[in-house]
Phi, psi and omega in degrees: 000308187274151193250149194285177185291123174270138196273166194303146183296346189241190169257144177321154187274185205244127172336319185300321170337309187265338169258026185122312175258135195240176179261132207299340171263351192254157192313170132338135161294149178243126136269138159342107142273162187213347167242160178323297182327336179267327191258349155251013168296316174320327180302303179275017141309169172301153159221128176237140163240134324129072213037234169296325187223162175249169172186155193244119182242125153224146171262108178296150196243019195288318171110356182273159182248022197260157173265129194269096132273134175232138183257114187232147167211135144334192130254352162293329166330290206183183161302166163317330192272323178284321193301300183304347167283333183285317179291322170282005159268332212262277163343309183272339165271323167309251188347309196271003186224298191329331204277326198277304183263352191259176219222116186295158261326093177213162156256137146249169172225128132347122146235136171290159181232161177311313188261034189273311185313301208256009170268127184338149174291308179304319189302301159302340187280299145346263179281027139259357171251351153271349170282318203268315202269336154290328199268333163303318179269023175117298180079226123299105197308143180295147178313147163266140172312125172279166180311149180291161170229164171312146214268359159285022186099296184303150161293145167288165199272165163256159158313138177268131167308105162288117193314142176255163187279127162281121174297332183278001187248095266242000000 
């Protein structure tokens, strides 16, 4: 009844394939970011926004040729059920535009916007491949390092100004 297992009809991709080296016809790999630590190196990247969605690129120094995506929504997106509708739209457009528009050792990060849900599909696809060919053509400059803060977290206060006295106002 059960029929034995049949090898896949195309071939498997080549070990290299996941790290990166890729073969000259076939697209780039895309891998997952998955820890904080990758969205916020990302962070301190080139940026753009785009409609419905923004994004963020760095370029990793690693020597892999695979492509980094990563998905993130607020909560000013919605609730959980939108947050999560938005990112598989962000997802299913990533896949059909990165292999194509995205830039090999690079990371990206996704962010849904207020009008990710509800924006037309050609319309989101349309601002995520003007997001990836502006941040390929220079773009937006990487962020400058912010100021140090207080080690509660906080910006340090400024110093206060004492009022001064006029001597002459008696």
């Amino acid at each position: 009844m059960d029929k034995p297992h049949s090898p896949p009809s195309e071939p498997r991709p080549a070990q290299g394939a996941a790290s990166g080296v890729l073969a000259p016809d076939r697209p780039p790999a895309v891998a997952r970011l998955k820890s904080r630590a990758q969205f916020l190196a990302a962070a301190k990247g080139a940026s753009l926004a785009r409609g419905a969605v923004a994004v963020q690129r760095l370029a990793r120094e690693d020597g892999s040729l695979a492509i980094g995506a990563g998905f993130t929504a607020t909560k000013k997106v919605g609730n959980a059920v939108v947050r999560n509708r938005a990112k598989r739209r962000l997802r299913e457009a990533a896949r059909a535009l990165l292999p194509l528009h995205g830039t090999q050792g690079c990371d990206y990060v996704f962010v849904a916007r207020a009008g990710t849900v509800d924006r037309d599909w050609l319309r989101l696809l349309d601002d995520m491949r003007s997001a990836l060919i502006g941040l390929a053509a220079g773009g937006d400059e990487p962020r400058p390092a912010r100021k140090p803060r207080s080690s509660s977290g906080r910006p340090a206060p400024r110093p206060r100004q004492t009022p001064r006295s006029d001597p002459s106002n008696g």
